[in-house]
N, C-alpha and C positions, 0 to 999 in steps of 0.2 A: 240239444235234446239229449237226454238219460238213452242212457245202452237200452232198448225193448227188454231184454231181460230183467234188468232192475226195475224199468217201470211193474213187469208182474209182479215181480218178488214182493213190491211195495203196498200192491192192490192186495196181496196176498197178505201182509205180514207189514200192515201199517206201522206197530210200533217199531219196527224194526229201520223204520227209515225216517220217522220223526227229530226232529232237530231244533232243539230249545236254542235261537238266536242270543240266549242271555250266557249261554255255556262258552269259554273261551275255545275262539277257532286255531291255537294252537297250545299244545301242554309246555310247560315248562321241565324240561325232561333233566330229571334226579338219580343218583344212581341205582334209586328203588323202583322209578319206570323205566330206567335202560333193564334194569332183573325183570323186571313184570313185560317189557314186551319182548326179550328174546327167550322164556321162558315160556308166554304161550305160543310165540311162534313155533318152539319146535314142539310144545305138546300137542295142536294141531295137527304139526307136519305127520308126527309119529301114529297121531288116532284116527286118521281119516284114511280109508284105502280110496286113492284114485282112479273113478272109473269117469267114461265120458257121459254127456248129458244122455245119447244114444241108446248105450249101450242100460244105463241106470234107469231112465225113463222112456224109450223109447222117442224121444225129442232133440231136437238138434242142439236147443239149449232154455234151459232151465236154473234161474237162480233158487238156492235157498239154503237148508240150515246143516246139511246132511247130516241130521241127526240119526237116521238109520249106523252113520260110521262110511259110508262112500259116498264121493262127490268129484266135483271136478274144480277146476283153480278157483272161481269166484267162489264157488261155495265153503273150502277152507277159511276164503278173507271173509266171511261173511262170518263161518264160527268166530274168528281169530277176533275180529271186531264183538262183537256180543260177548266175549268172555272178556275183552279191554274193558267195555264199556262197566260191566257188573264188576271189573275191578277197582271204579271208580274213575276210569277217562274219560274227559269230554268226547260223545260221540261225534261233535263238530269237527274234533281234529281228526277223527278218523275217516279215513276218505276213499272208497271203493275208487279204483282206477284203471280206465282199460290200454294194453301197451301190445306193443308189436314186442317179441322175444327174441333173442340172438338167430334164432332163424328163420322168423318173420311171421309165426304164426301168430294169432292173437292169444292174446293172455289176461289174467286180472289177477291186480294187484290189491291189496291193502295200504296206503300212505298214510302216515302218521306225521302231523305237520307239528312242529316244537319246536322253543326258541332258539335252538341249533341247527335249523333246517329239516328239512322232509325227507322219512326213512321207510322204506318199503318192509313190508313184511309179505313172505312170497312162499308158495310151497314146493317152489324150486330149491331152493333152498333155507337152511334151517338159520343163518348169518341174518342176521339182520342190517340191510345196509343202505347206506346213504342213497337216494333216487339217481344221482349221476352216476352210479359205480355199478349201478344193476347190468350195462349193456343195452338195456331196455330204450324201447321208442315210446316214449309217453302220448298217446293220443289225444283222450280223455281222460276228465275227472268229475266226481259227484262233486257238487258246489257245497257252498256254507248253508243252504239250507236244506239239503236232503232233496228237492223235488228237480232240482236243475243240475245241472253238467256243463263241465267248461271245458272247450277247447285247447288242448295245448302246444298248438302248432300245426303247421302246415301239412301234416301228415292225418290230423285228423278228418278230412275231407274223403279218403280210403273207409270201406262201408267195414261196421264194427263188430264181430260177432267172437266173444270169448271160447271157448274149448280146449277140451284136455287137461294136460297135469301141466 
């Protein structure tokens, strides 16, 4: 099952989660998409002020586009994605992902799957880097088609709720 938060976000903001099965499920990554994703990664990182779902909406958690300019981690990778996408990347390779963080709390990630393996775009940091190298405990991930989530190990069975920076 999809994180509850993205199933809103989705009912909320269908085009946003749609996923053309003809688009490839991974980019072939050139050194003009290694520029174009660590380039919106940190313009992101730098335009978004971090606040909690709480504290911004009064809700424990809430996806969406923080286009006001404050949000919390899912909602960066949610910009971070819609600005990949209008740059011409398959939304298929882009894959909202929820993880456990070096100190256990939950977080979401951005995953960007290419013919060189799967690389995180994170607003922990501005590096964009390989999914082993994050530290991170990968729980879940949005599937190939946008409506589904895939498990990615025995940890995901721990209940999932993203928050914070």
């Amino acid at each position: 099952m999809p994180v509850p938060g993205w199933i809103r976000f989705c009912k909320h903001r269908p085009d946003e989660c749609t996923v053309d099965p003809s688009e490839p499920a991974r980019i072939a990554l050139t050194p003009q998409g290694w520029e174009t994703l660590t380039r919106i990664n940190r313009q992101v990182n730098a335009g978004i002020r971090p606040i909690t779902d709480q504290e911004h909406w009064g809700v424990a958690d809430r996806w969406d586009l923080a286009e006001d300019g404050y949000g919390d981690c899912e909602d960066f990778q949610l910009v971070k994605r819609k600005r990949l996408v209008a740059a011409g990347l398959s939304r298929r390779a882009l894959r909202m992902a929820a993880v456990l963080d070096q100190g256990g709390a939950p977080h979401a990630v951005l995953m960007v799957r290419t013919d060189l393996g799967d690389f995180v775009l994170d607003n922990k940091h501005d590096t964009v880097l390989p999914w082993r190298q994050t530290g991170y405990v990968f729980l879940q991930r949005e599937g190939g088609t946008g409506s589904t989530w895939v498990s990615l190990g025995a940890a995901s069975a721990l209940p999932v709720r993203t928050a914070g920076r």
